[in-house]
N, C-alpha and C positions, 0 to 999 in steps of 0.2 A: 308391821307398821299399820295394816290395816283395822286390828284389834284399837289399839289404839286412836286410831281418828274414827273407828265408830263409837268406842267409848266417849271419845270428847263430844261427838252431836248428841248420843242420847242423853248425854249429863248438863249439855247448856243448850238447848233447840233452837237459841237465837245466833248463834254462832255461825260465820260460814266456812265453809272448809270444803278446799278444792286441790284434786288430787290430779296433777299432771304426771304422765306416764310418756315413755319413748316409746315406741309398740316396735318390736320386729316384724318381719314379714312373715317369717316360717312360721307366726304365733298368731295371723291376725284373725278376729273374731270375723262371722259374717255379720251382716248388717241385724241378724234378728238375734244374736248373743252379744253383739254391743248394746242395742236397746234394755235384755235383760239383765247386763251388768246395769248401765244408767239407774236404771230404777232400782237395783238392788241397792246401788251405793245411795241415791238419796233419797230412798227412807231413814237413812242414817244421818242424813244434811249434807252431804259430801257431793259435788259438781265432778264430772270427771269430764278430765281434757287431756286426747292423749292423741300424741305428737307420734310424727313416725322417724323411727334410727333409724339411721346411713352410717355403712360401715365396709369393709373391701377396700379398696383401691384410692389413692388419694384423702387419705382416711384425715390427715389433718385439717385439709380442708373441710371436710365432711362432718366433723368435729366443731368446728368454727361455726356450720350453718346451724348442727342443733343444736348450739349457743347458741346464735341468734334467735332463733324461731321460739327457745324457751323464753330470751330475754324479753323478748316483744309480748309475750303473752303476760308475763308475768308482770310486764310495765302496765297492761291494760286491766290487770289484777288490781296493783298497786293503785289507778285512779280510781276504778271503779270495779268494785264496789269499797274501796279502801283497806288493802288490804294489810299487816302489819306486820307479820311475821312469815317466815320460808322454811321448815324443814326439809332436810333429804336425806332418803335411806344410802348409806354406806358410804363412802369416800370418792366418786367416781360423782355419782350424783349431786355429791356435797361438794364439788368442786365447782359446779356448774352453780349448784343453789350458794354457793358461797361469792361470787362476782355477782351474782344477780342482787344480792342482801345486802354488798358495799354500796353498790352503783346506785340502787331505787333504797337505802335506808331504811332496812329491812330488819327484824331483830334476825339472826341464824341461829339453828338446832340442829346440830349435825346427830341425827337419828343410825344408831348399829355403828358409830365408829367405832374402824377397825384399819390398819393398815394394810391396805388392798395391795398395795403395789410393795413391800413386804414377802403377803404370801405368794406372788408372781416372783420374786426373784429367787428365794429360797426353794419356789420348786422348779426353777432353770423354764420358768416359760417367759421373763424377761426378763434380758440381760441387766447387768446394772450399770450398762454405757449407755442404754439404750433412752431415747426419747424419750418413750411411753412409762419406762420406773423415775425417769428424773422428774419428770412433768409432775406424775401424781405424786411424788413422794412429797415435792413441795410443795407443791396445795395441801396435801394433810396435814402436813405441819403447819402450813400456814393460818390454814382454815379451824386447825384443832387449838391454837392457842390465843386465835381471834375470836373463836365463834361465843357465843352468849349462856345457849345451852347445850351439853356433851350429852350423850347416856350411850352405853358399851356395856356388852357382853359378861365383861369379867373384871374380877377384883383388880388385873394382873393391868388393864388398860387404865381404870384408874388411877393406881399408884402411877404406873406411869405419867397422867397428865398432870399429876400434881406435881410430880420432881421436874415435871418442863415449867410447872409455874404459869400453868394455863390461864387467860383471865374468865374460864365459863364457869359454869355453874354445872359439876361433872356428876350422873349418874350412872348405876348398874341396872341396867334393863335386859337379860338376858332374851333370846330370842323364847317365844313362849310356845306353848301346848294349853289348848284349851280342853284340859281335862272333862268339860261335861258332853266331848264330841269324840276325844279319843281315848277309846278303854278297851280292853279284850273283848274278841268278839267271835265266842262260841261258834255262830254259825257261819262266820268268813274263812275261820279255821276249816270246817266241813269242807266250807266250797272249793275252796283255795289247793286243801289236800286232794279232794274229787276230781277239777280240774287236768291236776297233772300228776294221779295216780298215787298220790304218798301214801302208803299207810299210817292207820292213825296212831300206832305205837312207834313210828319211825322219827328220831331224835337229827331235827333242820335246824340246820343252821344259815342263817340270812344274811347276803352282802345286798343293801338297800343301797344306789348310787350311783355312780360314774365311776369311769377307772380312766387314771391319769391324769394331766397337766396337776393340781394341786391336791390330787388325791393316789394313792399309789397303784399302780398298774401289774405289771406281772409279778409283784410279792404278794399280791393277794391270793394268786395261783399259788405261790411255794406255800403263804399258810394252812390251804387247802388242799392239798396236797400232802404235807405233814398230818395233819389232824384225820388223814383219810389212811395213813399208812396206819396209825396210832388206832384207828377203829373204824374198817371197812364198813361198818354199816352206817356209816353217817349219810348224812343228805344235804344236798347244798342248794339253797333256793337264792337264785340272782337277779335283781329285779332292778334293772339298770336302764335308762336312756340310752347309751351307747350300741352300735352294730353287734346283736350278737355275734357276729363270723370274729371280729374281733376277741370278742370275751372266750367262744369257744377255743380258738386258736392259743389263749394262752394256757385254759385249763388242759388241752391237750398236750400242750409244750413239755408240761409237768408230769405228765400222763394219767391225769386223772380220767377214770373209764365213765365214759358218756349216760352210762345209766344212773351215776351220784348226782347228776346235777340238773339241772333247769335254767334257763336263760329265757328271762321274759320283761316285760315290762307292763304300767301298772298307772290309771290315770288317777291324781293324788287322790280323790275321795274313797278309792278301792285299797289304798297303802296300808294304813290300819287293818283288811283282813289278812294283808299278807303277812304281816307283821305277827297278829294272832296264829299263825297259820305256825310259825317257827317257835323254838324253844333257844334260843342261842341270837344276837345280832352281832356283828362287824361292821364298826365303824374303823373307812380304810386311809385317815389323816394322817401323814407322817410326821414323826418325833423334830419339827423342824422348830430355828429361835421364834418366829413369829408365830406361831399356830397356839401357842399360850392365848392370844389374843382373840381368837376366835370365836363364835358362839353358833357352830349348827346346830339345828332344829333337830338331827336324828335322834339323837341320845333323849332328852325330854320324850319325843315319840315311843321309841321304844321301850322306856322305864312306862310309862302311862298305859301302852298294854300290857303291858306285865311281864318285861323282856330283859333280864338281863345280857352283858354285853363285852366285848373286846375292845378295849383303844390303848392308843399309845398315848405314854407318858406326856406331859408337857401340851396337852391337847385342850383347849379352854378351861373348865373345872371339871371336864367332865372325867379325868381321872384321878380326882380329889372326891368327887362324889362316888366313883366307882369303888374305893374302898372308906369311904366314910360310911356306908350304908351297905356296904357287904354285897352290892349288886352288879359287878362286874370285876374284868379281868384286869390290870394296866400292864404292856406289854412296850420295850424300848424300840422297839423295829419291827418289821416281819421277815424276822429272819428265822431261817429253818431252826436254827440255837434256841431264839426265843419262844420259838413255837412249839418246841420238845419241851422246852420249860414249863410252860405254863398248862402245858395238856390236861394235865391231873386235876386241877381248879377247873380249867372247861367239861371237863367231862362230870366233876361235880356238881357244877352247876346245872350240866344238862341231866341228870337223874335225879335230883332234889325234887320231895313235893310239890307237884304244878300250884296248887292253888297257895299255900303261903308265900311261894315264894314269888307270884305273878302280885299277889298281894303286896310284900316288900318290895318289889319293884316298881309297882304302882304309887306306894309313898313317897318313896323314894324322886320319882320322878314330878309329883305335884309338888314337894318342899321344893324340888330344885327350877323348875320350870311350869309350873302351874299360872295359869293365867288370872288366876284369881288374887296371887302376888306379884304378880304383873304390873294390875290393874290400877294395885295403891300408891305405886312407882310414879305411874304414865300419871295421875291425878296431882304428883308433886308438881311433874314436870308441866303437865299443861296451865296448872296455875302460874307455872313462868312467865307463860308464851302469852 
């Protein structure tokens, strides 16, 4: 989102545009990296106002106030300096920006819809009796066939809001990669291998991400694990947010021996050397009804270093693009079945010549998430707003 509201100031300077945020706690800036966001964001013309989440115990209440404390701010928008329209990124957001844009007369932009509360139930992290999937599942709906402007991920969300007979105005804005910041990078590959001893002929393979709730957990271990019986000398770099005691616990469950792997973590401007660093990516989404819908950022990143990759079928486009451009694998699960299957293609991928094919990957990943076709998207949509 933020590509995009810088795009809009540098292209109309007279424009204002104000970015309210929920801050968490485990995230907050100190007083001298909130100052240098400030200033970053308005050279761009953008005001940033950001609110702090309340979450834990009591949570619907808690809920309720930061509705309130959005609506109040956003009413003091609305007078002054007059403001006219409300975007929000994802569904959750847009739930909140969707009552605030009936109430104050607001045009609404539901920015990255997607069915949030979908991929919560599909991966059993809320029930479908539960509060929290009823709540939001009718706000999306509600707010997707009310709102003024749509723009989504994928063709697949599209079709969709046309056969509900949406009244907006529906685009495809896939999540982007600003290709002239992320591209292979010779010397992170060095650092990255130096770091944690790889040799530089040694053929890595990269899980970039989280394990569990909507992404999968201990079948990342069985892929790896397979793919490790199939050719001992692989290497496995895991550059995850999660407790590694966790991550290691499941690659040992598998019995993968502790000298294939690596459990680290990586703060995002370093992601790109890690990335560089590998010959192989895993992206670990399950084959579930709603994850068609989806649009992560990993896949665009790793095609833009020059990385082809693993995913399962039915996973946004990105395993349409995976065999429309000959740059990855599409796999129906991670089941040890599937993963004896497809070994032969990963292993050819992984000894294929690095530079054409870091090359084709790189195409590959500018046609399909390139932010420079992005841009001409966000310029339809902003002439809406």
């Amino acid at each position: 989102m933020l590509p995009f509201m810088q795009h809009a100031g540098r292209q109309q300077p007279d424009i204002r545009l104000h970015l309210i945020t929920y801050e968490q706690e485990e995230y907050a800036l100190n007083e001298e990296q909130a100052a240098q966001m400030r200033a970053y964001l308005a050279a761009d013309n953008i005001e940033w106002h950001p609110l702090q989440w309340h979450s834990g115990r009591f949570k619907l209440l808690k809920k309720a106030y930061d509705l309130l404390s959005g609506f109040f701010l956003v009413l003091k928008l609305r007078i002054s300096p007059g403001a006219r329209s409300i975007g929000a990124l994802g569904t959750i957001a847009g739930a909140f920006a969707f009552v605030m844009a009936k109430l104050l007369g607001l045009r609404y932009y539901g920015f990255q819809y997607e069915p949030h509360s979908e991929f919560m139930r599909d991966c059993h992290v809320w029930p479908e009796t539960s509060l929290a999937y009823r709540g939001l599942h009718y706000m999306e709906r509600v707010s997707g066939m009310q709102a003024d402007i749509l723009s989504t991920g994928t063709v697949h969300m599209v079709n969709r809001m046309k056969e509900w007979g949406t009244k907006a105005e529906v685009y495809k804005l896939p999540s982007c990669v600003d290709e002239t910041k992320i591209f292979f990078r010779p010397e992170g590959r060095t650092r990255v291998r130096a770091k944690y001893n790889i040799p530089a002929d040694k053929q890595v393979i990269l899980y970039l991400g989280k394990f569990g709730g909507i992404y999968y957990d201990r079948e990342i271990a069985v892929l790896f694990r397979v793919f490790h019986q199939q050719n001992p000398d692989l290497y496995f770099l895991i550059v995850s947010p999660d407790a590694p005691a966790h991550i290691a616990g499941l690659m040992q469950a598998e019995g993968l021996p502790e000298t294939c792997y690596t459990i680290t973590r990586s703060p995002y401007e370093q992601v790109q050397d890690y990335i560089s660093a590998a010959d192989f990516g895993v992206v670990a989404v399950p084959s579930l009804p709603s994850q068609k819908f989806r649009s992560p950022i990993k896949v665009g990143e790793y095609l833009c270093c020059g990385l082809p990759y693993l995913v399962c079928a039915g996973v946004s486009e990105d395993d349409l693009v995976a065999e429309k451009y000959d740059v990855g694998v599409v796999v129906n699960g991670f089941t040890e079945a599937e993963a004896m299957r497809v070994y032969p293609r990963v292993q050819q991928l992984l000894t294929m010549e690095k530079t054409a094919l870091r090359a084709k990957c790189r195409a590959a990943g500018i046609a399909y998430r390139g932010l420079s076709q992005y841009l001409s998207t966000a310029d339809h949509i902003f002439a809406q707003l």
